[in-house]
C-alpha positions as CSV (number, residue, x, y, z in Angstrom):
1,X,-138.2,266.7,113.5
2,X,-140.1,268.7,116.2
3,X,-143.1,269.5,113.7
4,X,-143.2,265.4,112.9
5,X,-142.9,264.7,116.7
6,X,-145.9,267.0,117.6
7,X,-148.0,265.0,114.5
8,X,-147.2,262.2,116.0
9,X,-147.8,262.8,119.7
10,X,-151.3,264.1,118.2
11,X,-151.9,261.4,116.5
12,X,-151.0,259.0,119.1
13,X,-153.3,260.9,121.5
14,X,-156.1,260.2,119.1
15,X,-155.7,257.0,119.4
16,X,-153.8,256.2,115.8
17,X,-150.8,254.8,117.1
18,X,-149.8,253.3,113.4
19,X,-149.8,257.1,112.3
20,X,-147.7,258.1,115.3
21,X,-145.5,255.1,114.3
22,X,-144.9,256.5,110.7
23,X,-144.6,259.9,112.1
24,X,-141.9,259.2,115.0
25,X,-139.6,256.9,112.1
26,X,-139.7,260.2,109.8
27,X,-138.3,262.4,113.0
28,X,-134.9,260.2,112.9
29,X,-132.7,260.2,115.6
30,X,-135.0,262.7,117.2
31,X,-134.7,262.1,121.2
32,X,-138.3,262.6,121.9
33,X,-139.3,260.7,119.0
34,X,-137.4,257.8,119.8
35,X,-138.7,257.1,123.6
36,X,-142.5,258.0,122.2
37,X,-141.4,255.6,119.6
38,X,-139.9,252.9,122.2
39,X,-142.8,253.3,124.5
40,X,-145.3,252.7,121.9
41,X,-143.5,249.4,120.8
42,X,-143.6,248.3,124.0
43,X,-146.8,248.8,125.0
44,X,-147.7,246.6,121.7
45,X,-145.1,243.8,123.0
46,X,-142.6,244.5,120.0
47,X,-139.9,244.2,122.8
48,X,-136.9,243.8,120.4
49,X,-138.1,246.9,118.1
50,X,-138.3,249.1,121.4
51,X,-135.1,248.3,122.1
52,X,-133.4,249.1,118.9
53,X,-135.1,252.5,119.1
54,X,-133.9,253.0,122.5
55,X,-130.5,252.1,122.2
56,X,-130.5,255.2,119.7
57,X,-132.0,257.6,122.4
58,X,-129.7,256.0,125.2
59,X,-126.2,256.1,123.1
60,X,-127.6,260.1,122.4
61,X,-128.4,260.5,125.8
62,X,-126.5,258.1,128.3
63,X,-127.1,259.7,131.6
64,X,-131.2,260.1,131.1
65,X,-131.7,257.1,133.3
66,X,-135.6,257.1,132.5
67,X,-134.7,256.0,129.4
68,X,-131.6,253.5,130.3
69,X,-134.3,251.9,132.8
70,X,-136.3,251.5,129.3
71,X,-133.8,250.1,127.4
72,X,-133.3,247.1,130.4
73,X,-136.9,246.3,130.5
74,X,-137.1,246.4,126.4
75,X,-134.0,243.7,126.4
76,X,-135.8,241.6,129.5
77,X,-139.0,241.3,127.5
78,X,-137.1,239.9,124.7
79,X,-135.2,237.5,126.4
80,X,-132.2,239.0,126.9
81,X,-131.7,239.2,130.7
82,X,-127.6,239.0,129.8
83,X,-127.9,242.3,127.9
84,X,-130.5,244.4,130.5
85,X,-128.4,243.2,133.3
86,X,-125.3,244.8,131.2
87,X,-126.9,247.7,130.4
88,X,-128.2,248.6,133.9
89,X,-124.2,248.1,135.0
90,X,-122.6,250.5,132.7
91,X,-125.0,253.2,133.7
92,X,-124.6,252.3,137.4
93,X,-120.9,252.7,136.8
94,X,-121.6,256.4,135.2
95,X,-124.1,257.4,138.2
96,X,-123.3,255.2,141.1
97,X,-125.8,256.7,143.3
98,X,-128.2,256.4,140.9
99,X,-131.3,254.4,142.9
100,X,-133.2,253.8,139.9
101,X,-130.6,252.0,138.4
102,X,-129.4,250.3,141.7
103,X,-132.9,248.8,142.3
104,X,-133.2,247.6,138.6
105,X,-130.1,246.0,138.2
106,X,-130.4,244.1,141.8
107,X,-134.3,243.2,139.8
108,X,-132.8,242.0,136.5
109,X,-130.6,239.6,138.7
110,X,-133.2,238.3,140.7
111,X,-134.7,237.4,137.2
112,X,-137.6,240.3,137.9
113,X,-138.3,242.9,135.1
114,X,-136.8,246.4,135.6
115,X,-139.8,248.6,137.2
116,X,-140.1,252.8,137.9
117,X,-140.1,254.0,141.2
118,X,-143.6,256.3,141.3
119,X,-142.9,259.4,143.8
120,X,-145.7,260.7,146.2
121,X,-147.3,262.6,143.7
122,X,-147.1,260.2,141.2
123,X,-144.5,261.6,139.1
124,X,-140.6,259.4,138.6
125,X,-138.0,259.9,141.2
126,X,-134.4,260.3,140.3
């Protein structure tokens, strides 16, 4: 899978995201895959197939928040406010001084879409 993942992050940087596509499916349940995978779907507005690849990474990997934070916006941009709202609590009840999450869920109920804090340098804070 990490071989497939690095074809795929290739070909994405090339600009061949359908290639990337094919590559990331092949890597499986592959972490890295999956978000590169989620992100991607995103990006092209397939909101429900982005979150069916990142309710993979976040079921492998409940306390990444990055990718939790993901998942919430994935489910809002398909409609399902119910489900991102849910989402965001459970991981606020696993990291309860998690900002990120804190911020997003208090978003989602206000009927906003889940955003990332950028720190100073640009990079996420958590």
């Amino acid at each position: 899978a990490p071989v497939l993942f690095a074809l795929g992050s290739v070909a994405e940087g090339q600009g061949n995201e359908r290639e990337a596509m094919v590559l990331y499916r092949r890597c499986g349940d592959f972490p890295a895959a999956l978000r590169a995978m989620g992100l991607l779907q995103l990006e092209r507005g397939l909101n429900e197939s982005a979150a069916d690849a990142l309710r993979k990474l976040v079921a492998r990997r409940p306390q990444d928040v990055f990718s939790t934070v993901l998942l919430a916006l994935a489910l809002f941009r398909s409609g399902s406010q119910e489900a991102s709202r849910r989402v965001l609590e459970r991981a606020l009840e696993a990291r309860p001084k998690s900002e990120m999450l804190r911020v997003n869920l208090s978003r989602v109920e206000l009927g906003e879409e889940p955003v990332f804090e950028l720190g100073a340098k640009g990079d996420l804070k958590e």
